[in-house]
C-alpha positions in Angstrom: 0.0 0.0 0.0 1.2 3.5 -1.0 1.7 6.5 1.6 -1.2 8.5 1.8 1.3 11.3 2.7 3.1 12.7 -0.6 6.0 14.6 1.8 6.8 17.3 3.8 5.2 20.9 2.1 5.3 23.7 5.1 6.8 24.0 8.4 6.0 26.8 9.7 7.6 29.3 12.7 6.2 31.5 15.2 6.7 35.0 14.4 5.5 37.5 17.5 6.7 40.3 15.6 6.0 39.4 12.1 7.9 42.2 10.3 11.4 42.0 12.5 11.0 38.1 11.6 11.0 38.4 8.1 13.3 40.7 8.3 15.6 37.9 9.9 14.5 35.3 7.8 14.9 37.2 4.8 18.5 37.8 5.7 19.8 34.9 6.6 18.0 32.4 3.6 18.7 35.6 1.2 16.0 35.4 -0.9 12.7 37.6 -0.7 9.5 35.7 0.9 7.3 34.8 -2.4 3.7 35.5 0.0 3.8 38.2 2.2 0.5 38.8 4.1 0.1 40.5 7.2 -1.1 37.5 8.8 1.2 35.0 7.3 4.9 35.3 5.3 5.8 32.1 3.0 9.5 31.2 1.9 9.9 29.1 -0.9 13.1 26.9 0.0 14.1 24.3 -2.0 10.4 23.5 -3.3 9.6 23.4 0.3 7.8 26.1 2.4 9.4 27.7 5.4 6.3 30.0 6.7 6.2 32.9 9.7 2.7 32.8 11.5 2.7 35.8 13.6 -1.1 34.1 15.4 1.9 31.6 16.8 3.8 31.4 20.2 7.1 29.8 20.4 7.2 26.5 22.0 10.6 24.6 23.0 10.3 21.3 22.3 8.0 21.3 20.0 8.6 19.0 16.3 12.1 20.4 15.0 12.4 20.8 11.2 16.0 20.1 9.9 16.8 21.9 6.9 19.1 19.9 4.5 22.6 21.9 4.4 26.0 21.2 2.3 28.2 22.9 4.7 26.9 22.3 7.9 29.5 24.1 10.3 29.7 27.2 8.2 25.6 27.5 8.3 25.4 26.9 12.0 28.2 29.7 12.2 26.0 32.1 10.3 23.2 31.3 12.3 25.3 32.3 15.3 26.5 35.4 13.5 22.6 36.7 13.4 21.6 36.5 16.5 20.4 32.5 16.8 21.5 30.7 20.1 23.2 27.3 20.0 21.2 24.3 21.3 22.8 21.8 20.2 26.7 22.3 18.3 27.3 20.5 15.1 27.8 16.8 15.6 27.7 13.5 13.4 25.1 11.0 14.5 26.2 8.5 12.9 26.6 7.3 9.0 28.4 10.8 8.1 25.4 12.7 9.2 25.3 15.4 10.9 23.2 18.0 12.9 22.4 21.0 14.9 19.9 23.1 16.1 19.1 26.2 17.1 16.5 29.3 18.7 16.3 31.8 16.4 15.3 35.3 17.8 12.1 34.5 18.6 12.3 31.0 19.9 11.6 28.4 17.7 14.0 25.7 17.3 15.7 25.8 13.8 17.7 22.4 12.5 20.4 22.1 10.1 21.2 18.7 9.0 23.8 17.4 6.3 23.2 14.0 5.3 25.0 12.9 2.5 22.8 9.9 1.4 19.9 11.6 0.8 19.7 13.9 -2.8 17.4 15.5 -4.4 17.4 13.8 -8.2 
């Protein structure tokens, strides 16, 4: 039997303070948001959607999103350099994967993983 799921789409991120969080986003991803509503922002990364709901709060522990990265290190290092907080440091997991994660300014958990047998084709 098939997946009823077809894949991941959307996650999306708190954003209290919608405008100084797209602000952010836009910075660090360095691309423009594609929607851009007052009651919701919408990135298009990779063919998936990184959103900014400012009707969110921020909740630790909540389902972490890992973003698929080349360069690992030098994307949790800009990260860092904007203002994001370590929570967990770089760190293989076995395989030749490896992640991290981290708060952005406004508290959600952000992860970064490199994992080199999975491409897109």
């Amino acid at each position: 039997m098939a997946s009823p799921l077809l894949g991941l789409r959307t996650t999306i991120y708190a954003a209290p303070d919608l405008e100084q969080t797209k602000a952010w986003y836009t910075d660090f991803l360095g691309i423009a948001p594609y929607f851009d509503e007052p009651f919701y922002v919408g990135y298009n990364v990779g063919g998936y959607e990184l959103g900014l709901d400012p009707h969110l709060a921020p909740a630790l522990g909540s389902p972490v999103t890992y973003w698929g990265v080349e360069h690992i290190n030098e994307v949790y290092q800009s990260l860092l350099e904007k203002g994001a907080k370590s929570l967990e440091e770089p760190q293989e997991v076995g395989g030749g994967i490896f992640v991290a994660t981290v708060q952005d300014p406004f508290g959600n958990t952000l992860g970064v993983i490199y994992n080199p047998h999975f491409r897109l084709e």
